[in-house]
N, C-alpha and C positions, 0 to 999 in steps of 0.2 A: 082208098088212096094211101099207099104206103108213103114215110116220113124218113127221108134219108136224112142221116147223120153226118156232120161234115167233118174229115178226118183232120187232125192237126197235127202236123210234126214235128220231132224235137227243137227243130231250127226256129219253129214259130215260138214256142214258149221261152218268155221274159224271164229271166232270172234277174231276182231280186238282190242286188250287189249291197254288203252290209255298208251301214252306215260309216263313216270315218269315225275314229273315235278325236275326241278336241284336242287340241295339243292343250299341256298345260303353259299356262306365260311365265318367259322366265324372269325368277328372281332380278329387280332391277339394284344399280350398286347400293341403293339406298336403303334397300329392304336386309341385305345383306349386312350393312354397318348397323342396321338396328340390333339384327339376331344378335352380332358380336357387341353389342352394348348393351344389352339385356344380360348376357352372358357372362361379361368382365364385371358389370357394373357391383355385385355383390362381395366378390373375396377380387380385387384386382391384386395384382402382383406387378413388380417394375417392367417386367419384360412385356407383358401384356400391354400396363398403360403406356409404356414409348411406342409400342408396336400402334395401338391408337390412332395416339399424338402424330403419328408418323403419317398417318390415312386420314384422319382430322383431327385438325389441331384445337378447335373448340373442345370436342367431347376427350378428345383425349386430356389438354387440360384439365379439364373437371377432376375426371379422373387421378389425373398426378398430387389435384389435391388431399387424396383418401389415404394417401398412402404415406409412410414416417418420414419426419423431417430429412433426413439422410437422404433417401432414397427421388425424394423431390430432387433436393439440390442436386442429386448425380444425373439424373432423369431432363431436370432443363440446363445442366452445363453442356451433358450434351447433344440436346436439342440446340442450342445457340451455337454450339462450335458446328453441328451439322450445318446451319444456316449459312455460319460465315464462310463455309466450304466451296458450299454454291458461288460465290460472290467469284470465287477464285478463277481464272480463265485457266483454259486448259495448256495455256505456253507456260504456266510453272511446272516443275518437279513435282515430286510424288510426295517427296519427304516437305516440301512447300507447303502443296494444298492440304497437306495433313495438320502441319502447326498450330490450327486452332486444337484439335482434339487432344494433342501433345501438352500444350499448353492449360488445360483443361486438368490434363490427369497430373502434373507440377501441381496445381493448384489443392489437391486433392492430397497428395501428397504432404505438402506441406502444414495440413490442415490434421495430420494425422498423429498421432501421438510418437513423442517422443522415444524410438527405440534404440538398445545400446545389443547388436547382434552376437556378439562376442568379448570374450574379458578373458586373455591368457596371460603368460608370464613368458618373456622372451628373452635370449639373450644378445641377439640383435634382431634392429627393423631397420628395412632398407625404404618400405613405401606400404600403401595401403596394398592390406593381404599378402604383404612382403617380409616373414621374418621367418627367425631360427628359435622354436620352441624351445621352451626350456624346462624343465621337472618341476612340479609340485610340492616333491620330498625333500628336505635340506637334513645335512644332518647336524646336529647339535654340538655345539664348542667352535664351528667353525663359522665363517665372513661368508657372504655370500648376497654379490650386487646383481640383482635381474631388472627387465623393463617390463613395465605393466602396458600391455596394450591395449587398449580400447575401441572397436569400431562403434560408429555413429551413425544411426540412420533416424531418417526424418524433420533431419534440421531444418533451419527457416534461414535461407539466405536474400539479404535483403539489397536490392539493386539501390547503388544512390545515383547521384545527379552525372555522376560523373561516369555513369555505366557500369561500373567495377557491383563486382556481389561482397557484402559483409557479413562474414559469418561468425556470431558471439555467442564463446559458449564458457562456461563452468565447472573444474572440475573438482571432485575433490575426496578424497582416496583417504580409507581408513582401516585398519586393522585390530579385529577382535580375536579373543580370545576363546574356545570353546564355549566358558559361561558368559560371556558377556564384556569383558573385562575391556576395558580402551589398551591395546598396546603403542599405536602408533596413525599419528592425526596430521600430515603436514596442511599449513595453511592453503585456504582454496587458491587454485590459479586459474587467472581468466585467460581465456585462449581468446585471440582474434585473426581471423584469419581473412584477405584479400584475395578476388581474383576477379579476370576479364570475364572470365567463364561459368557462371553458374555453376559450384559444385554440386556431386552424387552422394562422395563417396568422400568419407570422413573418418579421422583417427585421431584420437590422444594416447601419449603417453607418458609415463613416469619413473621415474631411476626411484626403485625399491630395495634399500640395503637391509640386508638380516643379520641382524649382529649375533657375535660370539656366544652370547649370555643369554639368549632367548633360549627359555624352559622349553623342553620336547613338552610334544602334544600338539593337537591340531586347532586352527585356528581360521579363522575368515577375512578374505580379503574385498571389502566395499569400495565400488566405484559409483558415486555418484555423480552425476552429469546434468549440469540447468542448461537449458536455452532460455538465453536472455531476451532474444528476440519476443517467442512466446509464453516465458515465466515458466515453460515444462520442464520437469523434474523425471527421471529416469534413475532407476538403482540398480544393478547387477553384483554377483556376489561367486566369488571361488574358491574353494579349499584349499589350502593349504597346511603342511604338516612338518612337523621339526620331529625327529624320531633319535634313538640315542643310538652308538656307535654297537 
């Protein structure tokens, strides 16, 4: 008794389809804020912990606390001006909803050391950053009346009741001699200055006469400047020279 074999064709055989491979799950926001808080948590830097602070304000405070005092203060003035931003509706101006942040960097400003960005000799001034320079060299046996000008940055001008800004300052202008020597010290003068407007931009000056009899050779001209406001003290210093004919 023969055993037939039963034929099978391609159509019949099962092809075994691979398995799907798993998706992996994705990263949820939280898993995320950990990496980047494992990551900051060791060397932070300002930009990093506002950036935080910005995505959570928990960790990112923590944060703000590791870092120098400076950079804290800059760090939640302006976090608090971003806040009072929000607050703002959007029918104000641009330059409106900005004025916390404006306000913020004044503050900052003002906190800032007293600088004096220039010290020339002019022989007129009309306004701030407004004059007619005048030489350094004088020559000897002769008169010779110049102004000392002064610009001022970083004053402290102080709003009173009456809304006006008060701005008090100090000045007081001396002149040395190559070794040291005192030639010329007038008494300090206080400046006080008024205005509606919160000033930027500040100047002193002083009517500096060179007399006849002052020996050639070169000599240094000091300008010292208090703000009274904040007891700071600023000095800047120019050459000057008396040469013979």
């Amino acid at each position: 008794m023969s055993t037939m074999t039963a034929m099978v064709t391609p159509a019949q055989i099962a092809v075994a389809e691979p398995a799907s491979p798993v998706a992996a799950a994705a990263p949820s926001v939280d898993d995320a804020m950990d990496i980047l808080r494992k990551n900051l948590a060791d060397h932070p830097t300002l930009n990093t912990a506002l950036a935080l602070a910005l995505l959570d304000a928990k960790s990112g405070g923590d944060m703000l606390k590791k870092l120098p005092e400076s950079d804290q203060r800059l760090a939640g003035d302006l976090l608090s001006a971003l806040d009072a931003m929000k607050a703002k509706t959007t029918a104000l101006t641009l330059a409106e909803r900005s004025a916390p942040i404006l306000d913020a960097a004044k503050g900052w400003q003002e906190d800032a050391d007293l600088t004096l960005p220039r010290l020339v000799l002019a022989s007129r001034v009309d306004s701030f950053g407004v004059f007619t320079p005048a030489p350094t060299s004088y020559q000897q046996g002769q008169r010779h009346t110049v102004i000392i000008y002064c610009e001022v940055a970083n004053f402290k001008s102080v709003k009173g009741d009456d809304s006006w800004y008060t701005t008090k300052l100090t000045q007081q202008e001396t002149l040395y001699t190559e070794d040291g020597l005192l030639i010329w010290r007038p008494n300090p003068e206080d400046v006080e200055d008024r205005s509606m407007n919160q000033r930027h931009d500040f100047y002193l000056v002083k009517k500096l006469t060179i007399p006849e009899t002052l020996a050639a050779g070169r000599y240094t001209l000091r300008m010292s400047v208090t703000d009274r406001a904040t007891k700071k003290v600023k000095i800047i210093e120019m050459p000057i020279e008396i040469v013979t004919k």
